[in-house]
Predicted model as a PDB file, atoms N, CA, C, CB and O in Angstrom, pLDDT in the B-factor column:
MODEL        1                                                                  
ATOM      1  N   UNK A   1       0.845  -1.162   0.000  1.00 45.00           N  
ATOM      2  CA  UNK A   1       0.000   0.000   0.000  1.00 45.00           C  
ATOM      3  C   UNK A   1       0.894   1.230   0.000  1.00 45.00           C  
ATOM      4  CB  UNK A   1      -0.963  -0.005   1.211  1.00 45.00           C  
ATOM      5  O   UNK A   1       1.802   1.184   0.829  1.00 45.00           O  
ATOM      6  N   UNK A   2       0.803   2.709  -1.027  1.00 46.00           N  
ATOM      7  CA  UNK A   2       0.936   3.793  -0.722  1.00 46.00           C  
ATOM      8  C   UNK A   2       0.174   4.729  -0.494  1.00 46.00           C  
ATOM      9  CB  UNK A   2       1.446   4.056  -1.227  1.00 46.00           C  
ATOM     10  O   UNK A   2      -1.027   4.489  -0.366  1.00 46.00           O  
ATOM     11  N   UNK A   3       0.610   5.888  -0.396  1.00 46.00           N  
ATOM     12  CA  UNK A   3       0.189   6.839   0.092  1.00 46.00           C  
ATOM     13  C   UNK A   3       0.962   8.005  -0.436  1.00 46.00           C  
ATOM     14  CB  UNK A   3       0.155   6.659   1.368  1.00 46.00           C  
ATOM     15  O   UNK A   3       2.156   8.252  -0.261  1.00 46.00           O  
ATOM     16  N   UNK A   4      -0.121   8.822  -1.258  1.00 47.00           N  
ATOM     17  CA  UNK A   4       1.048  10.208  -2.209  1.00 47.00           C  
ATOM     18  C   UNK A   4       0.292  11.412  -1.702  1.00 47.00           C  
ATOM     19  CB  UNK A   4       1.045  10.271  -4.453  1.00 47.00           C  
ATOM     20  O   UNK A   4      -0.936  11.488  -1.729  1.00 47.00           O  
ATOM     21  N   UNK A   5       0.880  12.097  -1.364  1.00 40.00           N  
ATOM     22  CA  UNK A   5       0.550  13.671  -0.396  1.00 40.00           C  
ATOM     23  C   UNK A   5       0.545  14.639  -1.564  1.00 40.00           C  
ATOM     24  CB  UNK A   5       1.983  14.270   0.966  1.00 40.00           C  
ATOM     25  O   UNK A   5       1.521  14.552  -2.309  1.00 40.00           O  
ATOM     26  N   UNK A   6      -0.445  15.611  -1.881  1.00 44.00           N  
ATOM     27  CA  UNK A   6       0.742  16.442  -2.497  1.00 44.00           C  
ATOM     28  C   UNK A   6       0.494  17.672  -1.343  1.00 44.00           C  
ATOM     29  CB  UNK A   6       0.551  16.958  -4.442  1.00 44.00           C  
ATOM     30  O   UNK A   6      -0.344  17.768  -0.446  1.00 44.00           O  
ATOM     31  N   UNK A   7       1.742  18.680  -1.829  1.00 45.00           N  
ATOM     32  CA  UNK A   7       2.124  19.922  -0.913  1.00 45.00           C  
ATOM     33  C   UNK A   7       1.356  20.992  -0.869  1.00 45.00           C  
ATOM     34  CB  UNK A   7       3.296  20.469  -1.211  1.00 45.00           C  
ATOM     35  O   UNK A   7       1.979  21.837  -1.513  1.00 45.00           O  
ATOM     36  N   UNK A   8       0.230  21.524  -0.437  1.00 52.00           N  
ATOM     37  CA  UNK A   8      -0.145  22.592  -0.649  1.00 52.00           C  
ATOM     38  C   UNK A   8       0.600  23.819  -0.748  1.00 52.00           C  
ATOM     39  CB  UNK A   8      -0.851  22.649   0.016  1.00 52.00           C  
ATOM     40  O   UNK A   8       1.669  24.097  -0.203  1.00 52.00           O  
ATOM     41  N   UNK A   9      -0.183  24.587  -1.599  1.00 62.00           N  
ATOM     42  CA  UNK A   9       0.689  26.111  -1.613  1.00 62.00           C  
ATOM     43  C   UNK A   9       1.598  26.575  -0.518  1.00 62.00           C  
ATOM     44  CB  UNK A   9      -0.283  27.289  -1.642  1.00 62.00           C  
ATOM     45  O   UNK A   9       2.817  26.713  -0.622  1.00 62.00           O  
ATOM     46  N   UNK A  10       0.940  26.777   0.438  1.00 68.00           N  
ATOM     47  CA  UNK A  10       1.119  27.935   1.383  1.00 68.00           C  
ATOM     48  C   UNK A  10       2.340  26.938   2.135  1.00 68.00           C  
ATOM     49  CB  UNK A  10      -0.497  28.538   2.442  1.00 68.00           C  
ATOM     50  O   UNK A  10       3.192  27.596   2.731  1.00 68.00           O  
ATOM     51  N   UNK A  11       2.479  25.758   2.164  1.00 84.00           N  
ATOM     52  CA  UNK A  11       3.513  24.844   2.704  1.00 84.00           C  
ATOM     53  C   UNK A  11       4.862  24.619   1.743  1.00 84.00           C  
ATOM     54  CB  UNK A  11       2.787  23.442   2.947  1.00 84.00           C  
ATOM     55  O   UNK A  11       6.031  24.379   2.042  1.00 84.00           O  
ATOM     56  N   UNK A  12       4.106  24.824   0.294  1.00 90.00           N  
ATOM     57  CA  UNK A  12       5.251  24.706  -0.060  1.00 90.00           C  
ATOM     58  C   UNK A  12       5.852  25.952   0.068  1.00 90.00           C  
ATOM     59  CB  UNK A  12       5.328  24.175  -1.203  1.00 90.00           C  
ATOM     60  O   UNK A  12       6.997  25.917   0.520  1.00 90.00           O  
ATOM     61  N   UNK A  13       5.351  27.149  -0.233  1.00 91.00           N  
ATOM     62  CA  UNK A  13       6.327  28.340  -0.050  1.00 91.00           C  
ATOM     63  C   UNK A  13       6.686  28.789   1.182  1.00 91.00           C  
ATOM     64  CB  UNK A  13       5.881  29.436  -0.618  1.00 91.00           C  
ATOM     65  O   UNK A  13       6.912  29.991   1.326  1.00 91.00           O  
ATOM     66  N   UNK A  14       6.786  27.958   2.186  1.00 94.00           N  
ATOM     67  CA  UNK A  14       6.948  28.195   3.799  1.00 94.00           C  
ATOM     68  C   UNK A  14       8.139  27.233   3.578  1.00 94.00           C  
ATOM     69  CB  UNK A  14       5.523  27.711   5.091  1.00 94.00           C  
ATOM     70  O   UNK A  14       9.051  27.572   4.331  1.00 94.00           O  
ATOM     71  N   UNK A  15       8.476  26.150   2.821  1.00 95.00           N  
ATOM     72  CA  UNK A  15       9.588  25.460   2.845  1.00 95.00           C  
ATOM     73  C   UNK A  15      10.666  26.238   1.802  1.00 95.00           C  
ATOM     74  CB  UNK A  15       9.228  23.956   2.484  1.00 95.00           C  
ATOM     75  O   UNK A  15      11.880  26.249   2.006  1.00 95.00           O  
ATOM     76  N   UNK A  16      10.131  26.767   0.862  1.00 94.00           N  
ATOM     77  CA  UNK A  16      11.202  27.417  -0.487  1.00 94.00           C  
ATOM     78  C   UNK A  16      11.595  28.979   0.847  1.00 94.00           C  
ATOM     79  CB  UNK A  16       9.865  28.083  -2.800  1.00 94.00           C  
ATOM     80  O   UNK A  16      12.733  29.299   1.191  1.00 94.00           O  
ATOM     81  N   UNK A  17      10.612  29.495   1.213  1.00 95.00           N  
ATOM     82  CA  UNK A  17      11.310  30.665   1.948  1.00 95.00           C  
ATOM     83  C   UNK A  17      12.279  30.295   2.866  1.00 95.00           C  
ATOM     84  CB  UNK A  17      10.399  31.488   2.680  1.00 95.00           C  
ATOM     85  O   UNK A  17      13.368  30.856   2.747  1.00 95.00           O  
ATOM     86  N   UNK A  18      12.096  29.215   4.050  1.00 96.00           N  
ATOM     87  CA  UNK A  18      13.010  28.655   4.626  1.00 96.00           C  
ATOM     88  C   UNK A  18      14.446  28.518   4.284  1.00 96.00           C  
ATOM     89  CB  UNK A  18      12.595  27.747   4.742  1.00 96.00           C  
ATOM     90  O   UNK A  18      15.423  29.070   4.790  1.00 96.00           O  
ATOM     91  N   UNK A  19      14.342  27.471   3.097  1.00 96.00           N  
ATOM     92  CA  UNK A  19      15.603  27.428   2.267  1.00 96.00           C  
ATOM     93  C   UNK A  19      16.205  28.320   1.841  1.00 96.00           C  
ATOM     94  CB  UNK A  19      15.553  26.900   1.356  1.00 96.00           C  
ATOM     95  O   UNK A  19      17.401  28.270   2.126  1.00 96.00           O  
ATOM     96  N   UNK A  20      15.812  29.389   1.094  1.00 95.00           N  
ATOM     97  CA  UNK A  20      16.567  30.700   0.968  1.00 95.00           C  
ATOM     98  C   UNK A  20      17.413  31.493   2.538  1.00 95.00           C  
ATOM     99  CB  UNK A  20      15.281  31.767   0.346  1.00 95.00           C  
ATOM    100  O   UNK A  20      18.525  31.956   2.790  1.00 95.00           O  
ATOM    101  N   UNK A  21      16.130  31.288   3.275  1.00 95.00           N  
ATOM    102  CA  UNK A  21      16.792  32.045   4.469  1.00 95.00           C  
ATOM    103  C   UNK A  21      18.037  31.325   5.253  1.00 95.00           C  
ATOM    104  CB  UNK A  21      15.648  32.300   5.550  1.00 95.00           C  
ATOM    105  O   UNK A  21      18.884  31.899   5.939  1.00 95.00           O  
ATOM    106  N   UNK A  22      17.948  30.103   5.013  1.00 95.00           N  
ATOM    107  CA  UNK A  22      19.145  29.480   5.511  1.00 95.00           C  
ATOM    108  C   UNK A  22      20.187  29.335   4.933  1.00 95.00           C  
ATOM    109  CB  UNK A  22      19.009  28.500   5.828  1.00 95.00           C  
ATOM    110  O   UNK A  22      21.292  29.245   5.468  1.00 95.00           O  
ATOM    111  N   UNK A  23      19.844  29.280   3.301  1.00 95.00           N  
ATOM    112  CA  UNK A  23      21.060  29.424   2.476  1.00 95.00           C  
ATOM    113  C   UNK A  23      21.694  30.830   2.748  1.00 95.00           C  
ATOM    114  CB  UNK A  23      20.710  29.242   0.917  1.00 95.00           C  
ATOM    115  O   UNK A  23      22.899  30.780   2.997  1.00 95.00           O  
ATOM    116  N   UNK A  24      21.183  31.946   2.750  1.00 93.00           N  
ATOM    117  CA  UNK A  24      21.187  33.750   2.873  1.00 93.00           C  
ATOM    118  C   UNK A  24      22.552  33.721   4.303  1.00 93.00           C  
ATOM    119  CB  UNK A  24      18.945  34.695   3.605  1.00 93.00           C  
ATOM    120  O   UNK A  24      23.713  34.131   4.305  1.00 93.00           O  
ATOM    121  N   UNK A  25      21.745  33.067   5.329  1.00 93.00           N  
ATOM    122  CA  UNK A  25      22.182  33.104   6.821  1.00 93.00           C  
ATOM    123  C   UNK A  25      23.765  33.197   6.860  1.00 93.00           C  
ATOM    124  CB  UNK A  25      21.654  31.708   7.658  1.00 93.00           C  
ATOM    125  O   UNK A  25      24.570  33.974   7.374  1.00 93.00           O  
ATOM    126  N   UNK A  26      23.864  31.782   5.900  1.00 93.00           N  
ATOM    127  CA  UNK A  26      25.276  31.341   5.860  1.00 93.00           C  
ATOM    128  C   UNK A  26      26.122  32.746   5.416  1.00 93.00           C  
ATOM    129  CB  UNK A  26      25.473  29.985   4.704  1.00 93.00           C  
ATOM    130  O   UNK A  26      27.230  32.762   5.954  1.00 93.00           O  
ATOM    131  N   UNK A  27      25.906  33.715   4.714  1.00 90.00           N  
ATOM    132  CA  UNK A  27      26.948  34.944   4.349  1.00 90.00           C  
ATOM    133  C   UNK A  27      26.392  36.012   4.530  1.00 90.00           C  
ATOM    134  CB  UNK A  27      27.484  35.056   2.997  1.00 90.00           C  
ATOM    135  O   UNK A  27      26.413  36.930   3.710  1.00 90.00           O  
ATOM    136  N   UNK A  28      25.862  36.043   5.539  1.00 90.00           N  
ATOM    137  CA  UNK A  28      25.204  37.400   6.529  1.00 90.00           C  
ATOM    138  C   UNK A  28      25.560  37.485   8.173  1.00 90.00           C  
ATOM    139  CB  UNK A  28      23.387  37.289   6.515  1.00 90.00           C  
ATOM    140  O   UNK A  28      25.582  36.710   9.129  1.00 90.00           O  
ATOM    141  N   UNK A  29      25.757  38.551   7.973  1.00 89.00           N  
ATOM    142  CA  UNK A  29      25.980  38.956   9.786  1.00 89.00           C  
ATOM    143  C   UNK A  29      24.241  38.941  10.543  1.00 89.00           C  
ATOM    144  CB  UNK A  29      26.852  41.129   9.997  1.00 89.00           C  
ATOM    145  O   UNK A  29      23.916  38.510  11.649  1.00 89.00           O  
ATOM    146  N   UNK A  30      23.418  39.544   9.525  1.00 90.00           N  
ATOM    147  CA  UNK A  30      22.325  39.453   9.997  1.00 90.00           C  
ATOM    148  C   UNK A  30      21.048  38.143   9.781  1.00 90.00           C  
ATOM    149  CB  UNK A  30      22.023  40.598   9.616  1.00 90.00           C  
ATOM    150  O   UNK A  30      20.866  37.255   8.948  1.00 90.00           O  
ATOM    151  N   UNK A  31      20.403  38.568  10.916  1.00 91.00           N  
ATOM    152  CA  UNK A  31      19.097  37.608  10.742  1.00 91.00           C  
ATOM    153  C   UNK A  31      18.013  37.469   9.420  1.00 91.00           C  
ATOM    154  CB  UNK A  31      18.216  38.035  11.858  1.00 91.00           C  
ATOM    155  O   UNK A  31      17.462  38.239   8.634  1.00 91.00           O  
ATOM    156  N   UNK A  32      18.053  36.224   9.639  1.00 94.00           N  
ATOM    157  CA  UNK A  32      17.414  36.004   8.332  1.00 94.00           C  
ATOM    158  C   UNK A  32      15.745  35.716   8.362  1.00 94.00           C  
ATOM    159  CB  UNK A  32      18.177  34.753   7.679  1.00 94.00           C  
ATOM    160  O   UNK A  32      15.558  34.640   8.931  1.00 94.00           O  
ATOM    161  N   UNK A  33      14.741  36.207   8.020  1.00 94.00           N  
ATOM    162  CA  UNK A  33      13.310  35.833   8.697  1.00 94.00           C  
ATOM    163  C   UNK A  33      12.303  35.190   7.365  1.00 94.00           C  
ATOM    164  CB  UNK A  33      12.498  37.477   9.485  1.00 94.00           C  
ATOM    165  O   UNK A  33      12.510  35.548   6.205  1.00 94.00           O  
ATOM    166  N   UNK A  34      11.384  34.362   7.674  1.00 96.00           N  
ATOM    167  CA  UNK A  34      10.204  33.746   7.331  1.00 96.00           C  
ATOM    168  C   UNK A  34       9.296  34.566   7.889  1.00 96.00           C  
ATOM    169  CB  UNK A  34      10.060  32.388   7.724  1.00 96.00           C  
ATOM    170  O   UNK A  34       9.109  34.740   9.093  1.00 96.00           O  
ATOM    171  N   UNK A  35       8.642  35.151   6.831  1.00 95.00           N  
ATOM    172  CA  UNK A  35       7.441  36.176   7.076  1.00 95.00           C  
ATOM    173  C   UNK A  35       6.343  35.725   6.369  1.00 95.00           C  
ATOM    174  CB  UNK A  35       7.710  37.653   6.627  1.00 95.00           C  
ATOM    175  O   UNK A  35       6.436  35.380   5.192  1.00 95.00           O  
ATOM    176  N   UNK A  36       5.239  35.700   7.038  1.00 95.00           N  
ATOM    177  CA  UNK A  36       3.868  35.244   6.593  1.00 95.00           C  
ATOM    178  C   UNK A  36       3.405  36.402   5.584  1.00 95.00           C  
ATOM    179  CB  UNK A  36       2.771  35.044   7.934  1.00 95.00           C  
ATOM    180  O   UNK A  36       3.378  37.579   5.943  1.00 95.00           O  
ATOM    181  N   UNK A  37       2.965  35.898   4.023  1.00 90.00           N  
ATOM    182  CA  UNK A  37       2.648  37.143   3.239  1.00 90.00           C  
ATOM    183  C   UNK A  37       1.670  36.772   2.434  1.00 90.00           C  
ATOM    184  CB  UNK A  37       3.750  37.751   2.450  1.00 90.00           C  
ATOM    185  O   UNK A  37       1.638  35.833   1.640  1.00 90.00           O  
ATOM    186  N   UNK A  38       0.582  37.860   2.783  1.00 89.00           N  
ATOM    187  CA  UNK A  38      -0.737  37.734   1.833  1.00 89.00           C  
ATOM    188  C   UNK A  38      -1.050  37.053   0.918  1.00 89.00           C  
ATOM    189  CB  UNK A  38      -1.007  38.561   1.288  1.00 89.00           C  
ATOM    190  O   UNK A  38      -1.937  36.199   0.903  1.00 89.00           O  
ATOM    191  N   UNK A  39      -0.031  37.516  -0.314  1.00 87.00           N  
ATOM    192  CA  UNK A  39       0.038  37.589  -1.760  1.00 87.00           C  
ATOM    193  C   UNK A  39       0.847  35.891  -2.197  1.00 87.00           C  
ATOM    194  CB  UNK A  39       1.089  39.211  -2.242  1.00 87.00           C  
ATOM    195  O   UNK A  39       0.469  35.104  -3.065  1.00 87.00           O  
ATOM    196  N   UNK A  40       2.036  35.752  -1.244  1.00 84.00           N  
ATOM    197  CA  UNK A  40       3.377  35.113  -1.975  1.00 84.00           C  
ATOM    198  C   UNK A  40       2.984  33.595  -0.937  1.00 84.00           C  
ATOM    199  CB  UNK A  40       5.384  36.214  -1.619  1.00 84.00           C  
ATOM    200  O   UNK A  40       3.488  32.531  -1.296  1.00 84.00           O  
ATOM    201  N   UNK A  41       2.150  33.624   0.216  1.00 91.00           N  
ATOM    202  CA  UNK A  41       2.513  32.841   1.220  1.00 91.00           C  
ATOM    203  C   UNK A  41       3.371  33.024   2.038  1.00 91.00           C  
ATOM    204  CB  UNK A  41       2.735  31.967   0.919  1.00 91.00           C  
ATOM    205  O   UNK A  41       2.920  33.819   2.862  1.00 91.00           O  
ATOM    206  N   UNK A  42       4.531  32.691   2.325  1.00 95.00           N  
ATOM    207  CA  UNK A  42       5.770  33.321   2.755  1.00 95.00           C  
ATOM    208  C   UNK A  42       7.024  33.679   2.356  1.00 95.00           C  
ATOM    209  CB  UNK A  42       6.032  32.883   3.416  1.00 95.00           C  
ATOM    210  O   UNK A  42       7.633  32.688   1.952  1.00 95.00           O  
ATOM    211  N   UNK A  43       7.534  34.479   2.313  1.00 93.00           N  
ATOM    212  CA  UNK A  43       8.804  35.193   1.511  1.00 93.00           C  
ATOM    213  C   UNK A  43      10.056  35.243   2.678  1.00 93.00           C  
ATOM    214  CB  UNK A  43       8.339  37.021   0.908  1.00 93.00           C  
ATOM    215  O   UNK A  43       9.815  35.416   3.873  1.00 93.00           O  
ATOM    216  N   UNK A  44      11.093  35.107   2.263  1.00 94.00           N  
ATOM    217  CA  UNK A  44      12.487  35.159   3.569  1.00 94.00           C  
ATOM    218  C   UNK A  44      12.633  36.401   3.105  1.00 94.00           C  
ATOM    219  CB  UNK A  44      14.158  34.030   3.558  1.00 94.00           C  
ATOM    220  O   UNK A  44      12.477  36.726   1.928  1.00 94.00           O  
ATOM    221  N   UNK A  45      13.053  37.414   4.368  1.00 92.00           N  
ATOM    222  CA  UNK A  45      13.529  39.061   4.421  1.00 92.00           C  
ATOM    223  C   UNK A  45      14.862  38.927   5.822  1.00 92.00           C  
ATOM    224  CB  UNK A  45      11.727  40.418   5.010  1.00 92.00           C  
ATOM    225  O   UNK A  45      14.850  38.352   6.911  1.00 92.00           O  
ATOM    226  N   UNK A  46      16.058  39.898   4.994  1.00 90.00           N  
ATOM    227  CA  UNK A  46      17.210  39.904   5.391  1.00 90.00           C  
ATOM    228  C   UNK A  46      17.043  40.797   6.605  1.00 90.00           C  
ATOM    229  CB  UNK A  46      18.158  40.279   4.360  1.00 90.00           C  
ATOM    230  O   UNK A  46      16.711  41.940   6.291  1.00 90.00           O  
ATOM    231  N   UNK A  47      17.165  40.614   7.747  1.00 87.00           N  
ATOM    232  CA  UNK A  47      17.017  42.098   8.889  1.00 87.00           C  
ATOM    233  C   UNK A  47      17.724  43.102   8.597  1.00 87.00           C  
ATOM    234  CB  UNK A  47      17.472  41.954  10.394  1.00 87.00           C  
ATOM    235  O   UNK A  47      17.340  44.244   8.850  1.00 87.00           O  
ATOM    236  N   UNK A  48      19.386  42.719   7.755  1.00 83.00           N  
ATOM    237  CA  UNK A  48      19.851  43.720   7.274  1.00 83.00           C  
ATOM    238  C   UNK A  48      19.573  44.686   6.370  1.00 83.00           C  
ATOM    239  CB  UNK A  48      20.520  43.442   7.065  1.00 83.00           C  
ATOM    240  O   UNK A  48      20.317  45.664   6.298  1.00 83.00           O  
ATOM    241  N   UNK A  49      18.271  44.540   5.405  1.00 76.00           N  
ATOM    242  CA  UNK A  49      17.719  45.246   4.894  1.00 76.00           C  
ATOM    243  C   UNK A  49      16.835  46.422   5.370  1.00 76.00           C  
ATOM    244  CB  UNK A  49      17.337  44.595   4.362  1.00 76.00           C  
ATOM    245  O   UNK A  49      16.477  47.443   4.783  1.00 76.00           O  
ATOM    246  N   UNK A  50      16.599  45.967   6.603  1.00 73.00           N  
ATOM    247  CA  UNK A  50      15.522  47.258   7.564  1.00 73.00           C  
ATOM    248  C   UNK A  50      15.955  47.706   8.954  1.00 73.00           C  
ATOM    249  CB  UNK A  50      13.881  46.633   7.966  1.00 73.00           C  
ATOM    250  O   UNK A  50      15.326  48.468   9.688  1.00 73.00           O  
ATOM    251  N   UNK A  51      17.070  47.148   9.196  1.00 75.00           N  
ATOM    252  CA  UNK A  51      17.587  47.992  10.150  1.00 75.00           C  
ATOM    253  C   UNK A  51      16.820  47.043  10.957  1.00 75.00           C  
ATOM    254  CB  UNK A  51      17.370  49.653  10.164  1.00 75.00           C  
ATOM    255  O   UNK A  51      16.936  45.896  10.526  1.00 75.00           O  
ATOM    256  N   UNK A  52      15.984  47.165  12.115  1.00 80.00           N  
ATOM    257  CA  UNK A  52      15.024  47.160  13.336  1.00 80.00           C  
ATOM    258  C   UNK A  52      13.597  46.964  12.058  1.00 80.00           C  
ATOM    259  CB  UNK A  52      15.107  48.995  14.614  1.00 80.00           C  
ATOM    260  O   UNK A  52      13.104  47.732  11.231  1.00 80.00           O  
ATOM    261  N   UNK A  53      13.355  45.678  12.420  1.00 85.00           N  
ATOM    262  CA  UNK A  53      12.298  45.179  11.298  1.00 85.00           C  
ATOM    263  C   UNK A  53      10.714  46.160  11.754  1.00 85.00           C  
ATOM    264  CB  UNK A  53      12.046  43.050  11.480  1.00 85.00           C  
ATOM    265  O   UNK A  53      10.323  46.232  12.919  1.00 85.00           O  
ATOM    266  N   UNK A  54      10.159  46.674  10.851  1.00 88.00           N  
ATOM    267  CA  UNK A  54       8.783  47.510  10.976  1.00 88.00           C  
ATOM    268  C   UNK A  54       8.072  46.998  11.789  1.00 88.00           C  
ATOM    269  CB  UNK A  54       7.951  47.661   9.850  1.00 88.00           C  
ATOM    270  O   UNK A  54       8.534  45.873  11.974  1.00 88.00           O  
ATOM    271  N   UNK A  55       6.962  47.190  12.576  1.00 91.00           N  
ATOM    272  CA  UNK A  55       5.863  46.100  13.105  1.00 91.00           C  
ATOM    273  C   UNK A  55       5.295  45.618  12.706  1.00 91.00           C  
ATOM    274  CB  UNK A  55       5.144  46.172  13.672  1.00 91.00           C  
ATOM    275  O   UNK A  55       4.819  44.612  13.233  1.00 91.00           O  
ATOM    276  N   UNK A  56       4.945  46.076  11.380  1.00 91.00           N  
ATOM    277  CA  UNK A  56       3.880  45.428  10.445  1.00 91.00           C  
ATOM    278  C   UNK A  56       4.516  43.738  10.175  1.00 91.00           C  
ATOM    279  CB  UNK A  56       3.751  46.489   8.770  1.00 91.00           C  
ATOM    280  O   UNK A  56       3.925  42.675  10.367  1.00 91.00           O  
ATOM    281  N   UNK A  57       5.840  43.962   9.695  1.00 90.00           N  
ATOM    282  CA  UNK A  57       6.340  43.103   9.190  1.00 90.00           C  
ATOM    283  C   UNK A  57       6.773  41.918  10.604  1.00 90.00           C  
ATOM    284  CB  UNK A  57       7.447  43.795   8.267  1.00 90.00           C  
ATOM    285  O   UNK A  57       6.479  40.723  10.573  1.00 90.00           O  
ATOM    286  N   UNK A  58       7.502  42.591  11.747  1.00 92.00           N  
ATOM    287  CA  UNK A  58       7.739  41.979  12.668  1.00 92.00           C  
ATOM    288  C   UNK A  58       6.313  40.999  12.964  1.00 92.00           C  
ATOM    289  CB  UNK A  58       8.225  42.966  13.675  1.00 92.00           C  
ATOM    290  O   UNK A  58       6.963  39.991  13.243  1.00 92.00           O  
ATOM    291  N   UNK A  59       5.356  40.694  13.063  1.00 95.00           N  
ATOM    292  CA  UNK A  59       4.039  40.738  13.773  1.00 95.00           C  
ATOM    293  C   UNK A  59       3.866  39.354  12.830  1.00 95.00           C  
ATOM    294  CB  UNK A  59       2.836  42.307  13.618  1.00 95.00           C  
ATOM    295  O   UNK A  59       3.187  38.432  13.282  1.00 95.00           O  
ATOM    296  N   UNK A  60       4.495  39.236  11.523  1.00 96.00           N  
ATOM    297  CA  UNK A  60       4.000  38.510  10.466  1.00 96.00           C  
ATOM    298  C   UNK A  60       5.771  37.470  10.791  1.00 96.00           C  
ATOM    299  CB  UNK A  60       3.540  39.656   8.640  1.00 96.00           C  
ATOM    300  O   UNK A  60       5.710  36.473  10.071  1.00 96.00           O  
ATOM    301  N   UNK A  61       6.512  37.476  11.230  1.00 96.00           N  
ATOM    302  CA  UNK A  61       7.549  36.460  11.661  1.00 96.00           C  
ATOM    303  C   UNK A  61       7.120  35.231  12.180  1.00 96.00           C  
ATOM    304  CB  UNK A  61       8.369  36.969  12.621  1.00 96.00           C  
ATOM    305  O   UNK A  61       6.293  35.187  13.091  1.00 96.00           O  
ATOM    306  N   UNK A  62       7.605  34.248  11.687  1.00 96.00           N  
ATOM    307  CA  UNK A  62       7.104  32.767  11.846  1.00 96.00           C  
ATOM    308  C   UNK A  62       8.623  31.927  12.193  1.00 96.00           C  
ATOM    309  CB  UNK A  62       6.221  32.138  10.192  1.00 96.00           C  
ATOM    310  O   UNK A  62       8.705  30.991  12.988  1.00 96.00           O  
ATOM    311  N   UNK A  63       9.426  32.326  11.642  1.00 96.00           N  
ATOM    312  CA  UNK A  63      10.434  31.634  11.627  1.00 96.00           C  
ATOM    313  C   UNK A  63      11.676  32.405  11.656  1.00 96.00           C  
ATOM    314  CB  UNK A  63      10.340  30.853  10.649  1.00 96.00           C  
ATOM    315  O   UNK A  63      11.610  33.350  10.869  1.00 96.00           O  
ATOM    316  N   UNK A  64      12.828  32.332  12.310  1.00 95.00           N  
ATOM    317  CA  UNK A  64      14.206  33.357  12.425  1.00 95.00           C  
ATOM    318  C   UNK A  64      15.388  32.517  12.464  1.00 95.00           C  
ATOM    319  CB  UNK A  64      14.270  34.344  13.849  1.00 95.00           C  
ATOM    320  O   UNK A  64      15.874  31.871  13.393  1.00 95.00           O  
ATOM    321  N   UNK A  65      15.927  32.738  10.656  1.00 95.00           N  
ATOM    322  CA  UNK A  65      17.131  31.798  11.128  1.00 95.00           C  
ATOM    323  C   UNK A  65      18.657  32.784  11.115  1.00 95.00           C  
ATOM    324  CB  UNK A  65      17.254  30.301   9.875  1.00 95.00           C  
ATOM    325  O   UNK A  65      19.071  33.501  10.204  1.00 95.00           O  
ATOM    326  N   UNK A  66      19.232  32.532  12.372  1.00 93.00           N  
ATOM    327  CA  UNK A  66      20.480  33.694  12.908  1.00 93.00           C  
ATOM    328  C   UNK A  66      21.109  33.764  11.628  1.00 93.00           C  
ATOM    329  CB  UNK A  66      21.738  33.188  14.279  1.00 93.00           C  
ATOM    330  O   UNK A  66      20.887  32.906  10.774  1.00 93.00           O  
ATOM    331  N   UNK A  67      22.055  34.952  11.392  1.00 90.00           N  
ATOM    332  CA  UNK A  67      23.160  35.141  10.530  1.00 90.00           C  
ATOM    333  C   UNK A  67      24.227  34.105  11.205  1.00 90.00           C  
ATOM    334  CB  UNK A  67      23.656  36.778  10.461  1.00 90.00           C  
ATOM    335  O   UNK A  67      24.216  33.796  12.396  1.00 90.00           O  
ATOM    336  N   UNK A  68      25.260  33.566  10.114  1.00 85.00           N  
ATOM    337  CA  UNK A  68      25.807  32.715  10.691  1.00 85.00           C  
ATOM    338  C   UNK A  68      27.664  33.300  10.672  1.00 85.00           C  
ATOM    339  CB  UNK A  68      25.300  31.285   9.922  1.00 85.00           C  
ATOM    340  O   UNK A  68      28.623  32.659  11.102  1.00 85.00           O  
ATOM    341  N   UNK A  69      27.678  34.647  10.045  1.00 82.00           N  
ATOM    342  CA  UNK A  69      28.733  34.788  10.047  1.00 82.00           C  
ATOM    343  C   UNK A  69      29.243  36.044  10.970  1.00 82.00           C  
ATOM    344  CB  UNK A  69      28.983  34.755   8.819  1.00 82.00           C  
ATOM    345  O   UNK A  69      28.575  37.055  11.183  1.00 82.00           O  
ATOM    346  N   UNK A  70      30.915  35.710  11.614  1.00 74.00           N  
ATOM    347  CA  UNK A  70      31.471  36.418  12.472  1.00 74.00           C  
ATOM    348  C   UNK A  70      32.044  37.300  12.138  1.00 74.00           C  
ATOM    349  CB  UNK A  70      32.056  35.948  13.091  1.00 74.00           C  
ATOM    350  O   UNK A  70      32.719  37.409  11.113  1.00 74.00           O  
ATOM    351  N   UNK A  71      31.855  38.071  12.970  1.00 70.00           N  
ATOM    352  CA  UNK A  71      32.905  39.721  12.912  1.00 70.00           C  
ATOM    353  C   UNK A  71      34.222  39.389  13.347  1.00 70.00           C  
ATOM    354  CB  UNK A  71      32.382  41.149  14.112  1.00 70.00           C  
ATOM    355  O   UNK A  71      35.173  40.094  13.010  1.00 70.00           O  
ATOM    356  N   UNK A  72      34.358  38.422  14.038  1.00 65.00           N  
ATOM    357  CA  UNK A  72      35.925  38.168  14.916  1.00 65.00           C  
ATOM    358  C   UNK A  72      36.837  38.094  13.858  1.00 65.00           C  
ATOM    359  CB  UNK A  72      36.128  36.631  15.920  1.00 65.00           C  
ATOM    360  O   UNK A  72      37.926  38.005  14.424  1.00 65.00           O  
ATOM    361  N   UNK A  73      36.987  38.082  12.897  1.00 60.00           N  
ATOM    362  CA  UNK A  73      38.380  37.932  12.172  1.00 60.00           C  
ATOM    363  C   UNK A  73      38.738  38.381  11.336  1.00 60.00           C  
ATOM    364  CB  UNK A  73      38.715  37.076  11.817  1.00 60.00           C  
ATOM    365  O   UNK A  73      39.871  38.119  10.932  1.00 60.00           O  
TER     366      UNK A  73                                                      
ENDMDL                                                                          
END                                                                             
């Protein structure tokens, strides 16, 4: 017996944003975020792009993956 799933929208673009943001993470000092979005489902946004993320946008964060790179050297 199988069993075939398929992915809904809004899951699959909660996994493609993910992936970007973790790929991103790796050559950023800053945080990398999964934001819940109307239009797209979810989209990854660089913190380094906004400084101190808006509220609008903060409020819509689901997921935060750290920057992974150091200042030490």
């Amino acid at each position: 017996m199988s069993f075939q799933s398929t992915i809904s929208l809004p899951s699959r673009s909660y996994f493609e944003a993910l992936e970007i943001a973790e790929r991103r993470s790796l050559h950023s000092f800053f945080d990398q975020h999964v934001v819940e979005d109307d239009e797209a489902g979810y989209i990854a946004l660089d913190e380094g792009d906004y400084n101190a993320l808006p509220a609008h946008l903060a409020a819509r964060v689901v997921h935060t993956v750290h920057g992974a790179m150091l200042d030490e050297f």
